[in-house]
C-alpha positions in Angstrom: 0.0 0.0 0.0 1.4 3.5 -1.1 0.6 5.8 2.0 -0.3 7.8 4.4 0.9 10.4 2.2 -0.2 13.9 0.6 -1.7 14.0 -2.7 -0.5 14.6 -6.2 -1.6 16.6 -9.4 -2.2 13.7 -11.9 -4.8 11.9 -8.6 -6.7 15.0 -8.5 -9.0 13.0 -10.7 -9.0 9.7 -8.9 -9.9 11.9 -5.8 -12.9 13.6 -6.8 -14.1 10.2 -8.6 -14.5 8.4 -5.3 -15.5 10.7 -3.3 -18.7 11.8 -5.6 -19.3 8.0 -5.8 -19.2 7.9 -2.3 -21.1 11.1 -1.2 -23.2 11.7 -4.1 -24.7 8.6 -4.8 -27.6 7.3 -4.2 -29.9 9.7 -1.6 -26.8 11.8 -1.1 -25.5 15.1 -2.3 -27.1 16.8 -5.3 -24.2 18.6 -6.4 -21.0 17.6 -7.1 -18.2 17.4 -4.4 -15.9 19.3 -6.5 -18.3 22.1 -7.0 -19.3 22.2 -3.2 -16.4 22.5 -2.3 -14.1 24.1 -5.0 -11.1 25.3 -2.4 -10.9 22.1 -0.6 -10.5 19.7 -4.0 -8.1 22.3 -6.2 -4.5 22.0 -6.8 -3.8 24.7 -4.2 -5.1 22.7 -1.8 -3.0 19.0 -2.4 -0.7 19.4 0.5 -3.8 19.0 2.5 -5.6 16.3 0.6 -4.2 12.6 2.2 -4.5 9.5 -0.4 -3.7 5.7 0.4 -3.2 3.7 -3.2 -2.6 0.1 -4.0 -1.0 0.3 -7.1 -2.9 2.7 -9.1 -6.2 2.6 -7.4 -6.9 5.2 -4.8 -8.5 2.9 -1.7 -8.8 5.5 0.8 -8.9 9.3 1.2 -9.0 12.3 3.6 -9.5 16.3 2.9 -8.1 18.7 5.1 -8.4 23.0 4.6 -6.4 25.1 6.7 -8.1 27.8 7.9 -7.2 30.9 10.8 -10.6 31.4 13.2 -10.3 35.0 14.9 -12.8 35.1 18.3 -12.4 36.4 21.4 -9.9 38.8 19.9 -7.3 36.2 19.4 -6.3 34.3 16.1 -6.6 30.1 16.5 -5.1 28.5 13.3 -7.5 25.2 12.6 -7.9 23.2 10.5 -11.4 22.0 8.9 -11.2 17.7 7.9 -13.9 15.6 6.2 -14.7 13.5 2.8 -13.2 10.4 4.2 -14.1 7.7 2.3 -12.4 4.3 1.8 -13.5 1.9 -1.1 -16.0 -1.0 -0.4 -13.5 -3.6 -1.1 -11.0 -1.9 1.4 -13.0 -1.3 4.2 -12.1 -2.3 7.7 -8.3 -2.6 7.3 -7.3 0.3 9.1 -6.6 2.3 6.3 -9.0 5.7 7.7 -7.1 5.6 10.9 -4.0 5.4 9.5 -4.7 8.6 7.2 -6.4 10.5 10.3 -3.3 9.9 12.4 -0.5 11.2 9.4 -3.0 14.4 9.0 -2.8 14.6 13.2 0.4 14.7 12.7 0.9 16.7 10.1 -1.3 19.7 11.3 0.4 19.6 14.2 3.5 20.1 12.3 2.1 23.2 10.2 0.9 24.7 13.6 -2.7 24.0 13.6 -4.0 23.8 17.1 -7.6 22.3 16.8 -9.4 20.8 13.7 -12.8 20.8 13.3 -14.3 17.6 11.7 -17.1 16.9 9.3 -18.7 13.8 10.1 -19.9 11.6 13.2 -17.8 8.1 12.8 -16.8 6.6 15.8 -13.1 6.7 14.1 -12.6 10.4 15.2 -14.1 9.6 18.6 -11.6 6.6 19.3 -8.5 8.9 18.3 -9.6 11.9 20.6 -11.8 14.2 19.0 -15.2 14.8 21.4 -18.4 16.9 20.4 -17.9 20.3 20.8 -21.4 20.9 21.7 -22.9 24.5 20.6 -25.4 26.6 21.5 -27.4 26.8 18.3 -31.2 28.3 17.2 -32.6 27.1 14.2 -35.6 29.3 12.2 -37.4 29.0 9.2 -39.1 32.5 7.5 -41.6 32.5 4.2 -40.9 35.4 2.4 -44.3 37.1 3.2 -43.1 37.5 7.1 -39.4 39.1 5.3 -41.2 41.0 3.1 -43.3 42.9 6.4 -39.5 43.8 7.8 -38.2 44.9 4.2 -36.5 48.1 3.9 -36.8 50.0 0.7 -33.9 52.2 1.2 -31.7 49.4 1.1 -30.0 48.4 -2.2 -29.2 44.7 -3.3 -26.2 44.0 -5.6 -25.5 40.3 -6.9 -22.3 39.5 -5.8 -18.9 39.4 -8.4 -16.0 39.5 -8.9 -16.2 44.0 -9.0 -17.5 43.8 -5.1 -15.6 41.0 -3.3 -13.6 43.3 -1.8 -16.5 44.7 -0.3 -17.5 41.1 0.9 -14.0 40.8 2.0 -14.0 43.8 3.9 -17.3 42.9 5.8 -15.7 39.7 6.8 -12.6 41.1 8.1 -14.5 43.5 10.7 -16.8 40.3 12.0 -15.5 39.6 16.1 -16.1 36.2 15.0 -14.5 35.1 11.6 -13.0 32.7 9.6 -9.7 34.7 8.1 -9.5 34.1 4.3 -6.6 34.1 2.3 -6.2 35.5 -0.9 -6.2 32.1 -2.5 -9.6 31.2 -0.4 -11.1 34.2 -2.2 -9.6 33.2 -5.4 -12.1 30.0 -5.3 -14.7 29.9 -3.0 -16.2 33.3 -3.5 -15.9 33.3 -7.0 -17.6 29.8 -7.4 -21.0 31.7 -5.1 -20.7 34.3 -8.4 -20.9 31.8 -10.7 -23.8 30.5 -8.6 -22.3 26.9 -8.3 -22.9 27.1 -4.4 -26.1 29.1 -4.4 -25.9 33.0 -4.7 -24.2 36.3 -3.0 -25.2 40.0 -2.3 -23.6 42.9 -1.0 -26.4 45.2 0.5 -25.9 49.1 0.0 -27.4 51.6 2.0 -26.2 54.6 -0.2 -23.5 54.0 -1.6 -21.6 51.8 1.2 -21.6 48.1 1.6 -22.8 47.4 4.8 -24.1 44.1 5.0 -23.6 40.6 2.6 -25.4 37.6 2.9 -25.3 34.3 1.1 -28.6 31.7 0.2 -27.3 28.3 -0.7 -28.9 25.5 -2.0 -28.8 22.5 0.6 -26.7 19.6 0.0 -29.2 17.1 -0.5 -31.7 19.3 -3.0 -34.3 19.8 -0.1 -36.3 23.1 0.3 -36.1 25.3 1.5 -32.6 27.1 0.9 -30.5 28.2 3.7 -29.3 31.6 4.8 -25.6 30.0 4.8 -23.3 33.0 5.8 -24.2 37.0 6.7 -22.0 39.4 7.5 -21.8 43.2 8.5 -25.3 44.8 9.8 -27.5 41.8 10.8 -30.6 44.6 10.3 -30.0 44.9 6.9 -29.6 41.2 6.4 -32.9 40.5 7.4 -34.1 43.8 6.1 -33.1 42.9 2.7 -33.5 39.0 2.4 -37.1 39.0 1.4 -36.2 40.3 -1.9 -33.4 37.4 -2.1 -35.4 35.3 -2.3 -37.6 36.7 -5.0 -34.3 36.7 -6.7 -33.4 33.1 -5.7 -36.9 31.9 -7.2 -37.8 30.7 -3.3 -40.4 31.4 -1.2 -38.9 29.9 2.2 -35.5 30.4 3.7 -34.1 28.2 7.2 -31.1 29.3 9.1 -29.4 27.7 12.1 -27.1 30.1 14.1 -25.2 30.6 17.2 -26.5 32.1 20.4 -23.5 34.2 20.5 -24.5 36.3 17.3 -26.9 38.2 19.3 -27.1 41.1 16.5 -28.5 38.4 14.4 -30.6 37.1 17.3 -32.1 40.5 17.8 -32.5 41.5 14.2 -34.8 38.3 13.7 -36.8 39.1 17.0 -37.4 42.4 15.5 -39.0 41.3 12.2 -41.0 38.8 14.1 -39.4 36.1 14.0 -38.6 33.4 17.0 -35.7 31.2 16.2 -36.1 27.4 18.2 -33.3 26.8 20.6 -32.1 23.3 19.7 -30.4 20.4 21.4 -26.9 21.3 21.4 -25.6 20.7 18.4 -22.0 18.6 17.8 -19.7 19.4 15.4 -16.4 16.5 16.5 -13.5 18.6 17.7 -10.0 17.5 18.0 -7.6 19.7 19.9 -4.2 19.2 18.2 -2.1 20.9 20.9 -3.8 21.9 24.5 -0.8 23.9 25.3 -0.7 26.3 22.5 -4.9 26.5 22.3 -4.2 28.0 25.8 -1.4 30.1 25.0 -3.3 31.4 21.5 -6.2 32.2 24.0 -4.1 34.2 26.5 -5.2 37.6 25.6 -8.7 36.6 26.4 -8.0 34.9 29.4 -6.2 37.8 30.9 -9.1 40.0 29.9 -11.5 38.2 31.1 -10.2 36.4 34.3 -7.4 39.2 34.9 -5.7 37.9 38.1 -6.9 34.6 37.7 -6.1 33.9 34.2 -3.0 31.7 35.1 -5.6 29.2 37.0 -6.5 27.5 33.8 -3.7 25.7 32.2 -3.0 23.3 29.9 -2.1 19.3 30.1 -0.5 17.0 28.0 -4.2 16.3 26.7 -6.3 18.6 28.4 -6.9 21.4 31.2 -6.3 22.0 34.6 -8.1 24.7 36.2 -7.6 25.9 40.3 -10.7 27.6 41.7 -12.0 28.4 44.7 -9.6 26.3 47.1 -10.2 23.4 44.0 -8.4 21.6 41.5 -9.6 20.4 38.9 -7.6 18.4 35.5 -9.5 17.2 32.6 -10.0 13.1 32.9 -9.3 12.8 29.5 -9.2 14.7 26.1 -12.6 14.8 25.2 -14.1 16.2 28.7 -11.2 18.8 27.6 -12.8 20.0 24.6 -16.1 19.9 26.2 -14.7 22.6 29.1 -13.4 24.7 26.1 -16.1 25.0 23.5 -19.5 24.0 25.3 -21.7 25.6 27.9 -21.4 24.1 31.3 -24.9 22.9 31.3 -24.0 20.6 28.2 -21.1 18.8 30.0 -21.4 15.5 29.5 -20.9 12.5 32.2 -17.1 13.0 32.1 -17.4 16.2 33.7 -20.5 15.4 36.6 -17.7 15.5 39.1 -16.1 19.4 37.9 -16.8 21.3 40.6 -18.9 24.2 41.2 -16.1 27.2 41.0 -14.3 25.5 38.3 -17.2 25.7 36.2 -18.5 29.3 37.0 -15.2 30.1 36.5 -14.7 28.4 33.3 -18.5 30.0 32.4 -16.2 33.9 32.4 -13.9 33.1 29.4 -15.6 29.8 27.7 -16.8 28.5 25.5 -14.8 29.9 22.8 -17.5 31.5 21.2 -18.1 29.9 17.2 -18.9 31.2 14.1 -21.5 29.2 11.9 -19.3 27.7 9.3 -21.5 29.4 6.9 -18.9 29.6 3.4 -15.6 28.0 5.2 -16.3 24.2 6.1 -16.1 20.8 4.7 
């Protein structure tokens, strides 16, 4: 077997072949992998892609996207991995966990502190990951309650390759963002203009851009579409997205968002709309490196906890934190993550026995508050 091992130009093809057979096929995604995700399978991107052949047939595969998360006023390089997929005759050889361990190790080599993973296998469980467990609202609006909130004074302008600046610029001022790169704008932004991954606008209120929003078409062809990213003045957003979806040829839109984008929150509550807290929703983390999460994060600890932000530290493969006369270490990895990205009344069995002041401590500077993927995942 050739591999672990990062991919090459002329298995590009081989790549996109198997996973579209695998993801696409029957009951599964309605549009192509490649054109769902046009930064993760490109040439840019083949120091990220990890292949296992036998001979000249690809048997198993693994995507990773690098990708800088800003929150909390600090910058957290990640990494985004899914679309592993082994073929049927290869299955149950090992051949998964050996290409999630090289891509471990080599995102820990390029500095990547956490990924976040795409996918629900018990694979990434049994090598460490553990849900990060969100706070997340879900809503659906027909375009009659939008159209009550619409503001006429606001301008809409299909997005293209003269404004993505402008979209660029929005994203840059968001508290919590993904950071693109040049070459990420190069290919995911200018697929949305094409309108391979649904459609763009940049919203104008005179002349400047103040808000941009994003309807996609859902993976698996179901209506309604989804409000998949918004940026800027959440007011405007909703203000304006009525006559999106005239343009989009759609009459219903659904959304799921973060309880931490309270503009968004509020901006929906004013146009009379409710949006339906949900069960905590899990995307599989895997912290790649506990000390340097915590060291990335020290700003906000410090502003946060002030004197105290030296009693949360970090293990070989997890946290300790000292509060209130206790002292408190992670059992084990995934209890970690939990104490880093999910509220403390989501803590699962791992953490019954955290006690009280370690958790309302904890509760000042976590959970690292997370962006929607929106545009930027797998």
């Amino acid at each position: 077997m050739d591999g672990p091992r990062t991919a090459r130009r002329d298995e590009l093809a081989a790549i996109v072949s198997l996973v579209n057979r695998v993801f696409c096929g029957d009951g599964g995604r309605k549009l192509p992998m490649e054109r769902s995700f046009p930064r993760l399978f490109s040439e840019a991107n083949l120091d990220n892609l990890y292949v296992m052949f036998d001979g000249r047939r690809l048997a198993s595969f693994l995507a990773t996207d690098l990708q800088d998360y800003v929150a909390c006023g600090c910058r957290l390089p990640l990494a985004c991995l899914g679309a592993v997929c082994t073929e049927t005759d290869y299955r149950g050889q090992g051949l998964s966990s050996a290409l999630l361990e090289t891509a471990y190790a080599q995102l820990r080599a390029k500095g990547r502190l956490m990924t976040i993973i795409s996918g629900s296998r018990g694979l990434y469980y049994r090598t460490g990951a553990a849900p990060g467990v969100f706070a997340m609202c879900q809503w659906t609006a027909d375009a009659a309650t939008l159209r009550a909130a619409e503001d006429a004074s606001l301008r809409l302008e299909p997005l293209d390759r003269g404004n993505l600046g402008d979209l660029a610029a929005l994203n840059a001022r968001e508290p919590m963002r993904f950071d693109w790169t040049e070459d990420w704008l190069r290919t995911v932004p200018l697929a949305l203009c094409s309108g391979e991954m649904g459609r763009g606008w940049i919203v104008r209120r005179g002349g400047e851009a103040v808000a941009a929003a994003c309807l996609g078409a859902t993976a698996y062809g179901e209506q309604p579409m989804s409000l998949s990213d918004w940026f800027g003045d959440r007011r405007a957003v909703v203000a304006s997205l009525s006559r999106m979806l005239d343009a989009a040829g759609t009459a219903q839109v659904s959304c799921r968002l973060v309880l931490q984008d309270a503009a968004m929150m509020e901006a929906l509550r004013g146009a009379g709309i409710e949006p339906e807290r949900k069960t905590p929703w899990a995307w599989p983390i895997k912290v790649l490196d506990f000390d340097g999460l915590i060291a990335a994060l020290g700003p906000h600890l410090r502003r946060t906890l002030a004197d105290q932000a030296g009693a949360i530290t970090a293990t070989a493969d997890g946290v300790r934190v000292r509060a209130g006369g206790c002292d408190f270490t992670s059992p084990d990895e995934a209890a970690a993550v939990q104490m880093l990205l999910a509220m403390p009344d989501s803590y699962g069995p791992a953490l019954a026995d955290c006690p009280e002041p370690v958790q309302a401590l904890m509760a000042r500077a976590f959970p690292i508050p997370m962006r929607h993927y929106g545009l930027n995942y797998i």
